[in-house]
C-alpha positions as CSV (number, residue, x, y, z in Angstrom):
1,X,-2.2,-34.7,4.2
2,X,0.4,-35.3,1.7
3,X,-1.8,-37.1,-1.0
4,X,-4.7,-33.9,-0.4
5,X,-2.2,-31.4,-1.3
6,X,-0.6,-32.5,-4.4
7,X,-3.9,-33.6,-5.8
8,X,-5.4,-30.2,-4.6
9,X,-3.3,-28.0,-3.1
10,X,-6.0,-26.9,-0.3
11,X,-3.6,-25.9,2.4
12,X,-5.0,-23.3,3.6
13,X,-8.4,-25.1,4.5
14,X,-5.9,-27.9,6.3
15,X,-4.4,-25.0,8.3
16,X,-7.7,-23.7,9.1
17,X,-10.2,-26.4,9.6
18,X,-7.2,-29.3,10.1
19,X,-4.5,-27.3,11.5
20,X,-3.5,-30.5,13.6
21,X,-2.3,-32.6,11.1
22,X,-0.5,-29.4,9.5
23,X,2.8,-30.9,10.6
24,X,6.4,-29.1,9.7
25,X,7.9,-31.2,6.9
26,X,9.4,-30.7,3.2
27,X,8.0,-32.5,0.3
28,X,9.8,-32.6,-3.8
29,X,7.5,-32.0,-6.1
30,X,7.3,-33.9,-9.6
31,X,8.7,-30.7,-10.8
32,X,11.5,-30.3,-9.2
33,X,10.0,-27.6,-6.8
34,X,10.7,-28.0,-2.8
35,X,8.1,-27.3,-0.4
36,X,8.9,-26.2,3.4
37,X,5.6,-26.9,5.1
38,X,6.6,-24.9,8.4
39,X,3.5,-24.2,10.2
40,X,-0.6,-23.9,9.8
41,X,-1.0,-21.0,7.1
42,X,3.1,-20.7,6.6
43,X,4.3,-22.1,3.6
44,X,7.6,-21.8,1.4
45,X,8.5,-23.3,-2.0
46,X,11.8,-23.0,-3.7
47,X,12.6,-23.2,-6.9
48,X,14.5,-26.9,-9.0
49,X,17.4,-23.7,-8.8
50,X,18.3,-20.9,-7.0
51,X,20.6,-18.4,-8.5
52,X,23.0,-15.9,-6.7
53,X,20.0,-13.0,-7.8
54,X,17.5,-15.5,-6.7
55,X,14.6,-13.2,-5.1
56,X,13.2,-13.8,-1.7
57,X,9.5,-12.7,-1.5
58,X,7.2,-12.6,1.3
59,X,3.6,-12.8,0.2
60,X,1.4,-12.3,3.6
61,X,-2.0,-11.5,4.1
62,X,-4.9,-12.1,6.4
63,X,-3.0,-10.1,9.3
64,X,-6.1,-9.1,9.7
65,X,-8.9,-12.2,9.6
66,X,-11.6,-10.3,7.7
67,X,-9.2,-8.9,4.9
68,X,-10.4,-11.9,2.5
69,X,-9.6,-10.6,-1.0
70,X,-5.4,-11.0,-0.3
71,X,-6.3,-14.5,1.5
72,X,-8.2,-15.7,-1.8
73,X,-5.4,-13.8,-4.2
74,X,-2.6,-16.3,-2.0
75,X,-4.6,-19.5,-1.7
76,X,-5.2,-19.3,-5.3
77,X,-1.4,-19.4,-5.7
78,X,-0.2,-21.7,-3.3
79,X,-2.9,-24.2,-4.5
80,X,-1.6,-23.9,-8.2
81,X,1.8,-23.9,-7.1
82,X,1.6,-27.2,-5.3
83,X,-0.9,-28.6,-8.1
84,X,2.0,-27.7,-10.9
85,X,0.3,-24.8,-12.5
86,X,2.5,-22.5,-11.4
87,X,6.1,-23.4,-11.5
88,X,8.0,-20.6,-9.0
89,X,11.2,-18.6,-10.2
90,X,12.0,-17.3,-7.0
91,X,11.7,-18.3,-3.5
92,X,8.4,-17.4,-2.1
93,X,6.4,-17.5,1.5
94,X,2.8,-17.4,2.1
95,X,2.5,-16.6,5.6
96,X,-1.7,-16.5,6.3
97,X,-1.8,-14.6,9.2
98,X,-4.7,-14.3,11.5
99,X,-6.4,-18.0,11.4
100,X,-8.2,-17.8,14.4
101,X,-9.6,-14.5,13.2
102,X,-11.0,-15.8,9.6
103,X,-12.3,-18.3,11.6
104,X,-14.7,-15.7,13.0
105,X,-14.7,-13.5,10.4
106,X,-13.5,-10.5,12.1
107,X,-10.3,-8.4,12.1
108,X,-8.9,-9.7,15.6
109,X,-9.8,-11.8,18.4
110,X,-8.2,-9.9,21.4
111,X,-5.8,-7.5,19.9
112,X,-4.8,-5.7,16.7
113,X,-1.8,-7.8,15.0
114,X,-0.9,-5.3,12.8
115,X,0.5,-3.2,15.6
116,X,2.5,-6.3,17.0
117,X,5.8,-6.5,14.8
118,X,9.0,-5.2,15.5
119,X,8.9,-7.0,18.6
120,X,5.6,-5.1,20.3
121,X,4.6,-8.6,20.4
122,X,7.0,-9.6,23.4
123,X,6.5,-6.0,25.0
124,X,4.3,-4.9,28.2
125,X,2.8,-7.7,29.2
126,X,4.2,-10.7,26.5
127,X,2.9,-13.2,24.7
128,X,-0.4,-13.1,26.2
129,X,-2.7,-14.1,23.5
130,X,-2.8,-15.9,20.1
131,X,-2.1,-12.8,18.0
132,X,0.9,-11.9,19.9
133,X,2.1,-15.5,19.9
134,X,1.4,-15.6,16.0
135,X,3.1,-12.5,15.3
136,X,5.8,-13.5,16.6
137,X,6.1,-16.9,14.7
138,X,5.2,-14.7,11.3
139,X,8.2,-12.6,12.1
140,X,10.5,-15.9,13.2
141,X,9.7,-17.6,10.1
142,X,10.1,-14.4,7.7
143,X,13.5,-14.4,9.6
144,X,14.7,-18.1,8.7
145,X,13.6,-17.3,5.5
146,X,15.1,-14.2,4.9
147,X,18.4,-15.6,5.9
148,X,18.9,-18.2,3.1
149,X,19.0,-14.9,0.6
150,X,22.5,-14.7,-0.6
151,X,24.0,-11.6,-0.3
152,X,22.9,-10.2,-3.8
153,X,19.5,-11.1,-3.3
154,X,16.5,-8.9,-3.6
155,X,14.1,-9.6,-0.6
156,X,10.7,-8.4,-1.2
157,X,7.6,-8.7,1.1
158,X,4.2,-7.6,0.3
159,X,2.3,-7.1,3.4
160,X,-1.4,-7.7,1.2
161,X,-4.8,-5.9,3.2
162,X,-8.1,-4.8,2.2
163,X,-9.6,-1.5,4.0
164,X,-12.6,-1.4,6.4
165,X,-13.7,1.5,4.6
166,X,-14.6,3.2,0.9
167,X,-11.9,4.6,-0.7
168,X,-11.7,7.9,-3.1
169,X,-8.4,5.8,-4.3
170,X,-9.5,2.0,-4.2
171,X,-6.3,0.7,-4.3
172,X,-3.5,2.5,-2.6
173,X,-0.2,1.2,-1.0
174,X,1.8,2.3,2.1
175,X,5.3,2.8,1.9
176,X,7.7,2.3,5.3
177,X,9.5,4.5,6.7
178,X,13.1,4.1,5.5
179,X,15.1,6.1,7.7
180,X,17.0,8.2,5.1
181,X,17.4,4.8,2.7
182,X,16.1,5.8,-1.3
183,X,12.7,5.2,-2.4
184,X,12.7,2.6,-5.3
185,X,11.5,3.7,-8.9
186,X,10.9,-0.2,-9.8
187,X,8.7,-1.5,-6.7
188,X,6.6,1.9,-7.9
189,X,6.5,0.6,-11.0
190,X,5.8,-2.9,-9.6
191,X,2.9,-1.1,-7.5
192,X,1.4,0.1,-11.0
193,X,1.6,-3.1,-12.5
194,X,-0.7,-4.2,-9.4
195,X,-3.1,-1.1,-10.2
196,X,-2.0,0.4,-6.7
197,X,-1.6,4.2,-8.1
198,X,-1.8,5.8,-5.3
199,X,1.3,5.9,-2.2
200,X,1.1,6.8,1.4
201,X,4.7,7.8,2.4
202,X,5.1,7.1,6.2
203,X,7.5,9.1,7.9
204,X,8.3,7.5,10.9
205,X,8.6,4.3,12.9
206,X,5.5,2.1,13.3
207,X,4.9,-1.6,14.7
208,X,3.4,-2.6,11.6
209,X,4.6,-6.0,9.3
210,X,5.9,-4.5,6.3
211,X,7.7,-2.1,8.6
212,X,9.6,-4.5,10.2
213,X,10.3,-6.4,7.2
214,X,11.9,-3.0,5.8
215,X,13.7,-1.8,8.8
216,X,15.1,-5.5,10.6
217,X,15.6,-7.3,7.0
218,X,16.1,-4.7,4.3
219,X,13.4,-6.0,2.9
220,X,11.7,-3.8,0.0
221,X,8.4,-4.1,1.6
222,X,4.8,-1.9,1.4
223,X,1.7,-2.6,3.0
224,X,-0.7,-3.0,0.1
225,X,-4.6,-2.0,0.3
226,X,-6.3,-3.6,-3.0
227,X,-10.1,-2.6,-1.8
228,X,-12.8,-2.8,0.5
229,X,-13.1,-5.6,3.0
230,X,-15.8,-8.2,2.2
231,X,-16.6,-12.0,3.5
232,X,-14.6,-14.8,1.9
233,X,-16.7,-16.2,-1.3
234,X,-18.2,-12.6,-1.9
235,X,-15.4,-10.6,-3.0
236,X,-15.6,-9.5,-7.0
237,X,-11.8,-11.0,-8.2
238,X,-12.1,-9.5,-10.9
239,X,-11.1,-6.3,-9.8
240,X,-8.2,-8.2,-8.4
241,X,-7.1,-9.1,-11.2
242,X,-3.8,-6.8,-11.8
243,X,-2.4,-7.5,-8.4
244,X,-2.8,-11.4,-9.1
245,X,-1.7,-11.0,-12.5
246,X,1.5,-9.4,-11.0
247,X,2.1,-11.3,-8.3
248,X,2.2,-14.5,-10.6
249,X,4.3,-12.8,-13.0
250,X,7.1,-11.8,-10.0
251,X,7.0,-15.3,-8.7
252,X,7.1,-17.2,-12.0
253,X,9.4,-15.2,-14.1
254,X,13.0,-14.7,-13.8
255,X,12.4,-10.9,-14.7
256,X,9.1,-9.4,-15.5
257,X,9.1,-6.2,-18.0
258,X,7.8,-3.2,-16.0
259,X,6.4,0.3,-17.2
260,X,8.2,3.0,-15.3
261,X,6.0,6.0,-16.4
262,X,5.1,6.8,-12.9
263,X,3.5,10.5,-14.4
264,X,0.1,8.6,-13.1
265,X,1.0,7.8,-9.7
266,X,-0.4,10.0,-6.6
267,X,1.6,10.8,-3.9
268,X,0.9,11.2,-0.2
269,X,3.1,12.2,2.8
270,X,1.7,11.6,6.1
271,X,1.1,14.8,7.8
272,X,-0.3,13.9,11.0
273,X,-0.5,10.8,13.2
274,X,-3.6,11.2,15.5
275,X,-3.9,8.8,18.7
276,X,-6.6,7.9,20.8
277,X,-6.2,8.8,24.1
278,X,-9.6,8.6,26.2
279,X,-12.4,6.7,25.8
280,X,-14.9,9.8,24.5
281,X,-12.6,10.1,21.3
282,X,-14.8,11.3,18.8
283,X,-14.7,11.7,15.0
284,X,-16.3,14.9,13.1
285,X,-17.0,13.6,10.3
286,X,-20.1,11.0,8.8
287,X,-18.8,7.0,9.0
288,X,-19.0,6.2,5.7
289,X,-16.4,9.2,5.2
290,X,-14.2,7.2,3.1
291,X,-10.5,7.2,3.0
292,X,-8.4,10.2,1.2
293,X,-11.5,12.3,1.8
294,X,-10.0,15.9,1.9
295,X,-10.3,18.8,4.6
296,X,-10.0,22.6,4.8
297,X,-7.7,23.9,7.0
298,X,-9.3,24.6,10.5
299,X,-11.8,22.0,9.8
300,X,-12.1,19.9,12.7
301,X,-11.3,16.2,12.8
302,X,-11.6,14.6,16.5
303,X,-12.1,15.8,19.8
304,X,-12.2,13.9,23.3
305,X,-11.3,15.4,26.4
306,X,-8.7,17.7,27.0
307,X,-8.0,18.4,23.1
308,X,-9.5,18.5,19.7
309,X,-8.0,18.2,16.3
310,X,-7.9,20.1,13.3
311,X,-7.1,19.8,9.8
312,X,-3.5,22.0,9.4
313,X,-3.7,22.8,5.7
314,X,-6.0,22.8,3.0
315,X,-6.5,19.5,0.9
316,X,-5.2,17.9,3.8
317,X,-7.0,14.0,3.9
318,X,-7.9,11.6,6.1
319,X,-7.2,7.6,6.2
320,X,-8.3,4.8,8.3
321,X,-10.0,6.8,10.2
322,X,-11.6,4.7,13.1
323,X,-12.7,5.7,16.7
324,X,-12.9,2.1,18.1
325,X,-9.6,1.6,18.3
326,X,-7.7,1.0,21.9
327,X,-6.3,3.6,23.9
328,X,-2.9,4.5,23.1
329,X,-3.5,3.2,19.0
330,X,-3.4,5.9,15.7
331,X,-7.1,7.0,15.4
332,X,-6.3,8.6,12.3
333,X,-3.4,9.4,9.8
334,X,-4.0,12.7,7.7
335,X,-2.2,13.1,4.9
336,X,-1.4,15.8,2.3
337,X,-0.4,15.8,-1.3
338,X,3.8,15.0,-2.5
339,X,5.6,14.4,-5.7
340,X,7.7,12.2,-7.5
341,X,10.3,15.1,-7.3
342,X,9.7,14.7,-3.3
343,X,10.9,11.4,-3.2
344,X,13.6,11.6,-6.0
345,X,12.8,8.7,-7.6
């Protein structure tokens, strides 16, 4: 295994197609660089030095196994980073989430990962199947990682998704609740320089990665849609190519420059948070609606039995909308239109 990744750096095909020789280990670089090998699809490399303001960045994607575009985007880097192309400034993990369900190419086997974190995993009935067992290992290995920050460093983690859906606003980025904490002016710039323009404030606790990352580690963290969801080899990179760009440049550079005109940014708040509860929940609108798709008040948006809901003001929009999802799990998230001024920033 050694020998195959410094020649080539294909660690994520090991994970996936080899994951039993994927053993835990650390390996030195010609370069200085050290590599933590910690699991299939859960890699960290470390820079020759580490400075006091060292950053701490979590790169993860494939949470959900059809999401290829991020998977591509991080195998790309970890190969080149292994290879000696890329040379990392900061600490960095590439946690690849959901093997089994790439494997397959769908979003889950038994159970949506993305609503696992903050612990959901271990709730109600326990580590019952591979997702809850892997989210659990994502979030144990973010924490060992986490806690060889110093004190003054920045911990970042980039939670890295496409949507299942078309998207009035391809690229758009969701932004954990932070329970009174300030927004931050430079990860919106550093969302620009990704071409994410568009921001979905969430305004209240969810089970979701980048929410844990934010709430349990202090982690600045967002959950990052860069486009539609396609199968691995068809995606187009080159409309990729900001977020890659930018995600080099923060893990190679000491400090990257950032614009901080955010006058082009749109902002969302999330207005309402609306749950499946039986199993005749029912959209109004066409399937290929696609995301930020905007409503008149009154305009109904679901129904099953014993209630219906309805748009509450005018302009108000809808994202990830999706019927299929289990009892109990967010149907759809309407939205409505903020500021910067909103958010102080």
């Amino acid at each position: 295994m050694r020998t195959r990744l410094l020649a080539h750096g294909d660690f994520l095909n090991l994970s996936r197609f080899s994951s039993d020789i994927v053993e835990p280990q650390t390996l030195q670089l010609e370069n200085g660089v050290r590599v933590h090998i910690i699991a299939p699809g859960i890699v960290a490399f470390y820079p020759q030095t580490l400075h006091a303001d060292s950053k701490y960045i979590v790169l993860s994607s494939g949470v959900h196994g059809n999401e290829t575009a991020p998977v591509e985007i991080c195998d790309d880097m970890v190969k080149r980073l292994f290879t000696g192309s890329l040379v990392p400034a900061h600490a960095v993990l590439f946690q690849f989430g959901n093997l089994d369900a790439m494997a397959i190419a769908k979003r889950f086997t038994v159970e949506n990962m993305n609503r696992l974190f903050c612990g959901a995993h271990s709730a109600g009935e326990g580590l019952v199947n591979d997702e809850r067992i892997r989210a659990k290992q994502l979030e144990d290995t973010m924490a060992a990682f986490f806690a060889d920050a110093g004190d003054n460093a920045e911990k970042l983690h980039y939670d890295l998704h496409t949507a299942i859906r078309e998207s009035k606003n391809e690229k758009f980025a969701v932004y954990p609740f932070l329970h009174g904490k300030p927004y931050s002016r430079e990860q919106l710039s550093f969302m620009k320089a990704c071409g994410v323009k568009t921001i979905l404030l969430s305004e209240s606790p969810t089970t979701t990665y980048s929410y844990h990352s934010s709430l349990n580690h202090g982690a600045h963290s967002f959950t990052v849609e860069l486009g539609k969801v396609q199968p691995f080899g068809q995606n187009d990179m080159a409309r990729f190519e900001d977020a890659r760009d930018a995600l080099i440049s923060l893990v190679c550079e000491q400090q990257i420059t950032l614009n901080d005109d955010l006058s082009d940014m749109v902002i969302y708040r999330v207005n309402q948070v609306i749950n499946k509860q039986a199993d005749d929940f029912v959209l109004h609108f066409a399937d290929d609606t696609p995301n930020f798709m905007d409503f008149a008040k009154g305009d109904k948006l679901a129904s099953e039995t014993g209630a219906e809901y309805f748009a509450e003001q005018d302009g108000e929009a809808v994202v990830f909308p999706n019927a299929n999802v289990a009892i109990g799990q967010r149907a759809i998230l309407t939205v409505v239109p903020a500021s910067l001024e909103y958010i102080n920033v």
